[in-house]
C-alpha positions in Angstrom: 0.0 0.0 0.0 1.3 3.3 -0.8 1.7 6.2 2.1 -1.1 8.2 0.3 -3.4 5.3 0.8 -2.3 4.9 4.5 -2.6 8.5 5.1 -6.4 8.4 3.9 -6.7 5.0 6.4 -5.5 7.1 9.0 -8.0 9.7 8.9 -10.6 9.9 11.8 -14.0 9.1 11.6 -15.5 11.8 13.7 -18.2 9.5 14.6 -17.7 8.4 18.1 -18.1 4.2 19.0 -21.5 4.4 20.0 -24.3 2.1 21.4 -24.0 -0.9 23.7 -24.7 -3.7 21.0 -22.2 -5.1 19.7 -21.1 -6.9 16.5 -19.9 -10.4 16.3 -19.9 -11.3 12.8 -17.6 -10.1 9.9 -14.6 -11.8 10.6 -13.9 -14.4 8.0 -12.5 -17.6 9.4 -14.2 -16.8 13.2 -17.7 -17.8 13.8 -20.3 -15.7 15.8 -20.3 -18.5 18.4 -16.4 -18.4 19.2 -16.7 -14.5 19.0 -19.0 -14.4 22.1 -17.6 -17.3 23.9 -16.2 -15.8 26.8 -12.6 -15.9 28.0 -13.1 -16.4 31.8 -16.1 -16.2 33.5 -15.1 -16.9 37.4 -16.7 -14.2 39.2 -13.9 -11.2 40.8 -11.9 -12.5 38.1 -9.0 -10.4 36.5 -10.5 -10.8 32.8 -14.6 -11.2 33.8 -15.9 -10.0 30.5 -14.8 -10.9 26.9 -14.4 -8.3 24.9 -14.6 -10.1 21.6 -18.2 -8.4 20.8 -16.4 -4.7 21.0 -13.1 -6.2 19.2 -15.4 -7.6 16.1 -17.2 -4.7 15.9 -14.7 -2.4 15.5 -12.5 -4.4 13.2 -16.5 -4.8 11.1 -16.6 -1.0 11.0 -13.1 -0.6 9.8 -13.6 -2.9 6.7 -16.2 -0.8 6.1 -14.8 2.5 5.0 -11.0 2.1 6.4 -11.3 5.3 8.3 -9.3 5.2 11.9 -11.5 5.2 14.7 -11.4 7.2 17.6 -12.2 5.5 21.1 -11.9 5.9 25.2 -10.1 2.3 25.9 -10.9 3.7 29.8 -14.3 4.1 28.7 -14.3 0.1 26.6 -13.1 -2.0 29.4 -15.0 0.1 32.6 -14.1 -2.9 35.4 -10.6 -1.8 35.0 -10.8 1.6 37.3 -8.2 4.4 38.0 -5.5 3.5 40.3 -4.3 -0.3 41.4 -4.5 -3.6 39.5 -2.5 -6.1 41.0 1.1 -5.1 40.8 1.0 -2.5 37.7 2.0 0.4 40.1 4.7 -1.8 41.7 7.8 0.7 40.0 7.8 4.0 37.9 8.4 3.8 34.3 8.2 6.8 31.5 5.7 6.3 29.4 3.9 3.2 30.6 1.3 1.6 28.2 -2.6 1.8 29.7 -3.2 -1.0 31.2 -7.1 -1.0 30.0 -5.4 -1.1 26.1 -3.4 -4.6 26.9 -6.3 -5.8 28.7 -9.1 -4.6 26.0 -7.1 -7.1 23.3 -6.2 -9.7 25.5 -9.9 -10.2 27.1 -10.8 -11.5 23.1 -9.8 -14.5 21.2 -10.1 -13.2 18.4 -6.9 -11.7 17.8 -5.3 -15.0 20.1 -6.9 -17.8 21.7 -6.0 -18.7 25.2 -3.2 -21.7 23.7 -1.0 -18.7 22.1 2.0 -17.1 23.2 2.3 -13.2 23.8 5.4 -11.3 22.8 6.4 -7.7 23.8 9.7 -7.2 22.3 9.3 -3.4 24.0 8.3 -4.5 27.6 9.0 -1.1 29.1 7.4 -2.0 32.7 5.9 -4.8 32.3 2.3 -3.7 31.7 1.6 -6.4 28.4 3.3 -9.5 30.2 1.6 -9.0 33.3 -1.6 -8.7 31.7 -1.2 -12.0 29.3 -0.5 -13.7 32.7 -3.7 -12.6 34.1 -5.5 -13.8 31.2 -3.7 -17.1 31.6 -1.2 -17.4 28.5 2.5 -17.3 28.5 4.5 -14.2 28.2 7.4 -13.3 26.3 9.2 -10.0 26.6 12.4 -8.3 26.0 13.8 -5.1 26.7 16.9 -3.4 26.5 16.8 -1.4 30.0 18.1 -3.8 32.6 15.7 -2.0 35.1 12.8 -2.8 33.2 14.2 -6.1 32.9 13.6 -6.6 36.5 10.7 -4.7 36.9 9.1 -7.3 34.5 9.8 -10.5 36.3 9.3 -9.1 39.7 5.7 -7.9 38.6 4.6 -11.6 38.0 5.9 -13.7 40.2 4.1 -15.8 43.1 5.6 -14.5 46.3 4.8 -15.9 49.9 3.1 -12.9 51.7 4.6 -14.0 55.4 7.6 -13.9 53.6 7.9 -10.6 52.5 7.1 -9.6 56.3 9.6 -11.6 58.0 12.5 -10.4 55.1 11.3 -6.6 56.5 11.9 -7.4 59.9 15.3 -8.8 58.9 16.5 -5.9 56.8 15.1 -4.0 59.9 17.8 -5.5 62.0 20.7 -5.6 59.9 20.0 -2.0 59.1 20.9 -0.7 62.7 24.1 -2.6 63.0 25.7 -2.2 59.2 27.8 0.6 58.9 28.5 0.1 54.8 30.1 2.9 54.0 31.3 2.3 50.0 29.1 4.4 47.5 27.3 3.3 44.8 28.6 4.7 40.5 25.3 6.8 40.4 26.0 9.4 37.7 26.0 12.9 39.8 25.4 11.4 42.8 26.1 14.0 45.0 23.9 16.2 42.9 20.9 14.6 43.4 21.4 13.6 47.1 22.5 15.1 50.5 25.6 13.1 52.7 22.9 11.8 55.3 20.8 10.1 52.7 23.6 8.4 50.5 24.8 7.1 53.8 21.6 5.8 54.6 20.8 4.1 51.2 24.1 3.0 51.3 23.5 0.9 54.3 20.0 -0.1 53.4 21.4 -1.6 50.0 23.6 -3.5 52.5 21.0 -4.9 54.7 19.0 -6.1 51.9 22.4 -7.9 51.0 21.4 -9.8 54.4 17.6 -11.0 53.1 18.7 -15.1 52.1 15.9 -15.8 50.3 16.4 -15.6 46.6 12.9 -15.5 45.7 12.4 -12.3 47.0 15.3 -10.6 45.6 13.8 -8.8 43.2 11.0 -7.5 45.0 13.2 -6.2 47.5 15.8 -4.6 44.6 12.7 -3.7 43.1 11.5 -1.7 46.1 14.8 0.0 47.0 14.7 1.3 43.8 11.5 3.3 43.9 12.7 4.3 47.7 16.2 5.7 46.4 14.0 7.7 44.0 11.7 8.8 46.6 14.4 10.0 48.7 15.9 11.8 45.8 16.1 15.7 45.2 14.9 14.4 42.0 10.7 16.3 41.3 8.4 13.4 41.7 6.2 14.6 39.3 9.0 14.1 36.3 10.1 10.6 35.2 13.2 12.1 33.9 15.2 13.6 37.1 15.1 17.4 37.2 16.2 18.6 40.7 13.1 19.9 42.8 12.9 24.0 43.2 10.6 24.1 46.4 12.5 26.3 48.8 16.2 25.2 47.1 16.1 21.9 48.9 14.0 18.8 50.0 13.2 17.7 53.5 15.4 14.9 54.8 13.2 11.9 54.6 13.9 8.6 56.8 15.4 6.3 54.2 14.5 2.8 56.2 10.8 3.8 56.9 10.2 5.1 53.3 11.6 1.6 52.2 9.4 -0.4 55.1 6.6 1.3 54.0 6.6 1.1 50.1 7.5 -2.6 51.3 4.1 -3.2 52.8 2.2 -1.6 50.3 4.1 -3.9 47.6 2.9 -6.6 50.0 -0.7 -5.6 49.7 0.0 -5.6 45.9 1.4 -9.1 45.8 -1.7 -10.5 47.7 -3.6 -8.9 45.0 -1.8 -10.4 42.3 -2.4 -13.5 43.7 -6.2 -13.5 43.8 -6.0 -12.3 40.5 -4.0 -15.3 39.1 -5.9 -17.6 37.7 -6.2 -21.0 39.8 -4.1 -23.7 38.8 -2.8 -22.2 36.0 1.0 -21.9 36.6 2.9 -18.4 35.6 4.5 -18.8 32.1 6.9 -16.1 31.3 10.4 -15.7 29.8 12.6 -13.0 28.5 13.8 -13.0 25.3 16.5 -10.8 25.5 17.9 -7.2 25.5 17.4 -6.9 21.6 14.1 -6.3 20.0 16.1 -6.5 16.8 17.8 -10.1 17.7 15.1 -12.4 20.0 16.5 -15.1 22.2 14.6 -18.5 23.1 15.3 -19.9 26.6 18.4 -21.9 24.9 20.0 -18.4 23.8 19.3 -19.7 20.3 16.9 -17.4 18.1 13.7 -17.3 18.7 11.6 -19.4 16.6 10.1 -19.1 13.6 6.0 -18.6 13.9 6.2 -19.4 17.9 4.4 -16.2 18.9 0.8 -16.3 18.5 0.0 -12.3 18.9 2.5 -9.5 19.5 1.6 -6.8 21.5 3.7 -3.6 21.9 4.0 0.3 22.5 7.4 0.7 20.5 9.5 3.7 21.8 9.2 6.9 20.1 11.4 9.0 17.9 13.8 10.9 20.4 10.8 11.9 22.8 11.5 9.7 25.6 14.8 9.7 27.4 14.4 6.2 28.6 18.0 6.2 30.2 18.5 9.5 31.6 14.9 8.6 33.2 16.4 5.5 35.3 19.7 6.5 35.4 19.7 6.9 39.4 18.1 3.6 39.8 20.2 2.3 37.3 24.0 3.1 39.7 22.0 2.3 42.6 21.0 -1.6 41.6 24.5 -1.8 40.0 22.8 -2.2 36.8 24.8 0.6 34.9 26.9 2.8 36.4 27.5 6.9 35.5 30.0 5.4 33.0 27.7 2.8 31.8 24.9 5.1 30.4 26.0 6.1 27.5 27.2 2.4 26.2 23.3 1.5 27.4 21.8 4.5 25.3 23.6 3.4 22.5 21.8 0.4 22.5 18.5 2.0 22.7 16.0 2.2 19.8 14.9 6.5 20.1 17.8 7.6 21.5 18.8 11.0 21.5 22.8 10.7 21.0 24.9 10.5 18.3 28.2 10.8 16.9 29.1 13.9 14.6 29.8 12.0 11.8 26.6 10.2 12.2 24.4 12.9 12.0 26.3 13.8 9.1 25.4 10.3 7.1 22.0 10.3 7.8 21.0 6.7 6.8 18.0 5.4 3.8 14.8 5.0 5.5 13.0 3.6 2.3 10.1 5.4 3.4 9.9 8.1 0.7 7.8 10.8 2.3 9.9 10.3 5.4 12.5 11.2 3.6 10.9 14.4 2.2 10.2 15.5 5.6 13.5 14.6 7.1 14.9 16.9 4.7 13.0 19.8 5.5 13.5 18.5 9.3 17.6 18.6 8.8 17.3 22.3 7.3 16.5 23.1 10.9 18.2 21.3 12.6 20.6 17.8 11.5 20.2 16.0 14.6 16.9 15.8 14.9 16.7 14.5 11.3 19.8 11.7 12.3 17.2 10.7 15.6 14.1 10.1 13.4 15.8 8.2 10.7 18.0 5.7 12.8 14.7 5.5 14.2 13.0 4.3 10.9 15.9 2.1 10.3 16.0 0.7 13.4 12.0 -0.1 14.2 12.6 -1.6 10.9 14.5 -4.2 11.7 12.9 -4.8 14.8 9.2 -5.3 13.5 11.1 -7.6 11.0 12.0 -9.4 13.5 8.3 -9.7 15.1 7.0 -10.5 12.3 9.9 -13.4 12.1 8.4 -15.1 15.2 4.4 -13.9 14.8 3.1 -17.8 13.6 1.1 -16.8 10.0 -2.9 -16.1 10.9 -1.3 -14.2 13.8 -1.6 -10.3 14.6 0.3 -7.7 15.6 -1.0 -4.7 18.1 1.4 -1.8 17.4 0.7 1.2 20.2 2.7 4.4 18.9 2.4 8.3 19.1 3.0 10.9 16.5 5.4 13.5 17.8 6.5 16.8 16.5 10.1 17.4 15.3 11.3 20.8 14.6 7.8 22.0 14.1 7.1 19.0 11.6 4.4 16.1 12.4 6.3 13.1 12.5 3.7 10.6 11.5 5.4 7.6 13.4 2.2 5.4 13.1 1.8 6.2 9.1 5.5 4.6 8.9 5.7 2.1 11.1 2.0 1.0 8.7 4.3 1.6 6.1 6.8 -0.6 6.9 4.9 -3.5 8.3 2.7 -3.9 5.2 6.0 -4.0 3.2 6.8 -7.0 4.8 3.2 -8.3 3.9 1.0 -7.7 7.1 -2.5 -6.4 6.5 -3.7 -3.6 8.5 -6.9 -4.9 9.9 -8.0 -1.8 12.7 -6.4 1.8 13.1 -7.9 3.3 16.5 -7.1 6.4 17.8 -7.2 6.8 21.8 -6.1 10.5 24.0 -3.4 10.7 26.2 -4.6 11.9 29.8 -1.9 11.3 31.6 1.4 12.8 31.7 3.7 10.4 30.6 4.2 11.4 27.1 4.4 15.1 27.9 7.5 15.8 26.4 7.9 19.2 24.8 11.0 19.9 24.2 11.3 24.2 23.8 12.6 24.0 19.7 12.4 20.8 18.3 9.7 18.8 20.5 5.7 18.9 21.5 3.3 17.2 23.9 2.2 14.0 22.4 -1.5 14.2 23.0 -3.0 10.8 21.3 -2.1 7.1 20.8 -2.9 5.2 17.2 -3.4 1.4 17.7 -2.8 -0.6 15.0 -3.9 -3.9 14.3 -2.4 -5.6 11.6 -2.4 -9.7 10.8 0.4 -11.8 9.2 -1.0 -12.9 6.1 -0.5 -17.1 4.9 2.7 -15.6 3.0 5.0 -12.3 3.8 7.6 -11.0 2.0 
């Protein structure tokens, strides 16, 4: 399909979803009586209605005229309220994926049934894999942030509650007779706290060195992590640090009682996740890597060819997140990547900001050719911002080849993106991305468009940036044969 046909697909249909009847037929190869059976049905359950009515109906009014459609996902899947959900909230993470859009797909088996595999090669924190373990399938995800790594796994796992208390107890102990002293490679460390509370995290990191139960590892990492944060001079309401102006400095805060604290309430989370579990039905997740461009199976080997039953993602964005700079100070404080360590990390990253001089000079082929049109008129103003978008291209490209590698054929493909601005310039991420996958012979089967309330994606930048404001969902199926 040519960009001119996309960019008509794309516009939206000003007509709101409307009515509470939904559509179940349409759909080819899926009969009306496997598009209402429901997923789950156990009452308190975390997936209690099947949303396959709402999914078939939207992908029936898409056929129709090909027009994107503009929805409320907070408003489609209403059970799911504001605030907790097991453990969604269990860490911080720039531009987290709604939970209700994860949930609003997986809740249908339309686009998988409850046998397939779910892959999110960009598994940020976690939201997708936690959400296909609730709904009872395995989990695959990858990221290259070691944090979000670890943030991942600890989300899902079955933890013993009187465990958790006793492991507080012990670091409670060990905390008042360590005297660690050694600090930790967190890039401007000294910046971002004062002497008092470096010492005190120091030793806290120490006692929780003294916990012997592996299990809970994680957990308690996990939990330090959002406590060395907290304690931080670092504004709160920022998910990249930018050093708090109230009065010049920020009250001393007790280090061990913040920890305790967002301990229990991760305790409270945990006994939530567990009720939310389904019964019997063992957790079924594994990581496939660091590489959305290169996915690992358990052996280390690639992963297999057609193995993944649905993909579903919210790929980075074109220089508008700064993933690393963003979990830099949990980053030195886990040992996960030093202050000399960030910059080999970023490097790695798809959307990073950085790069070399004579990099920006070779900008590299997108193949897209009305990115390349604007990415000319983009480098006029400034050449950087042109090198960021098209490594981008490049880049995504070879990672949604990948996907589409592993997607089994009959499968789909749920791409979450953001258009940003550039220099002034709409960059139409979700028109490329389209672009790209139906290159590679995936058919577009849904383009919805949802706003952005929250402010995770705020991210203007004064010259060359603006506030994301919407999300375009894409649904798209690998056809019998791709190219």
């Amino acid at each position: 399909m040519s960009m001119g046909a996309i960019k008509s697909g794309m516009g939206v249909d000003a007509t709101a979803l409307g009515g509470s009847e939904y559509i179940c037929s349409g759909l080819g190869e899926l009969s009306s009586e496997a598009a209402t059976a429901p997923l789950r049905t156990e009452k308190d359950s975390a997936y209690p209605v099947d949303t396959g009515p709402a999914v078939a109906q939207l992908l029936r009014r898409f056929n129709g005229d090909r027009r994107s459609i503009p929805v409320s996902f907070r408003e489609l899947v209403p059970w799911i309220k504001v605030g907790e959900r097991g453990t969604h909230y269990l860490h911080s993470y720039p531009a987290k994926l709604l939970p209700q859009i994860a949930h609003f797909f997986l809740a249908s088996k339309l686009l998988a049934s409850r046998d397939d595999v779910v892959l999110d090669p960009f598994a940020g924190a976690g939201t997708v894999p936690l959400e296909a373990v609730l709904s009872g399938r395995r989990a695959i995800h990858a990221d290259v942030n070691p944090l979000a790594k670890l943030i991942t796994t600890t989300k899902v796992a079955r933890l013993d509650d009187e465990a958790i208390a006793a492991a507080a107890s012990t670091i409670r102990h060990a905390f008042s007779r360590i005297r660690a002293r050694s600090k930790p490679d967190v890039v401007n460390l000294d910046h971002w706290y004062d002497e008092a509370t470096i010492r005190a995290l120091v030793r806290l990191r120490a006692a929780i060195d003294q916990v012997a139960d592996a299990h809970l590892r994680p957990l308690l990492q996990t939990t330090f992590s959002a406590t060395a944060r907290k304690v931080s001079h670092a504004d709160p309401r920022f998910s990249v640090p930018v050093r708090r102006h109230d009065k010049g400095e920020v009250r001393s805060r007790n280090v061990l009682e913040t920890f305790i604290q967002g301990l229990e309430v991760n305790r409270q989370r945990f006994r939530e996740l567990d009720r939310l579990l389904p019964a019997g039905v063992p957790v079924r997740i594994d990581c496939a890597g660091d590489d959305a461009r290169s996915l690992k199976g358990a052996d280390g080997n690639p992963l297999a060819d057609g193995s993944v039953g649905l993909v579903l993602t919210s790929p980075p964005y074109a220089g508008a997140q700064k993933y690393v700079r963003a979990t830099s100070l949990s980053l030195g404080w886990l040992g996960l990547a030093g202050s000399r360590g960030l910059t080999a990390l970023e490097r790695r990253t798809i959307g990073r900001e950085h790069f070399p001089k004579a990099d920006v000079l070779t900008r590299p082929q997108t193949g897209i050719p009305e990115a390349e049109q604007l990415l000319e008129v983009i480098s006029n103003k400034n050449a950087l911002r042109a090198a960021i978008c098209a490594n981008y291209l490049v880049e995504m490209r070879s990672a949604l080849c990948e996907s589409v590698r592993v997607l089994k054929q009959g499968g789909y493909m749920v791409l979450v993106i953001g258009d940003n601005t550039v220099c002034g310039q709409r960059f139409p991420s979700s028109e490329y991305l389209r672009f790209i996958l139906e290159e590679m012979g995936m058919e577009t089967k849904l383009v919805v468009i949802d706003d952005i309330r929250s402010r995770g994606l705020i991210t203007r930048r004064a010259a060359t940036a603006g506030v994301i404001v919407s999300e375009w969902v894409l649904v798209l199926r690998k056809a019998s044969q791709t190219r």
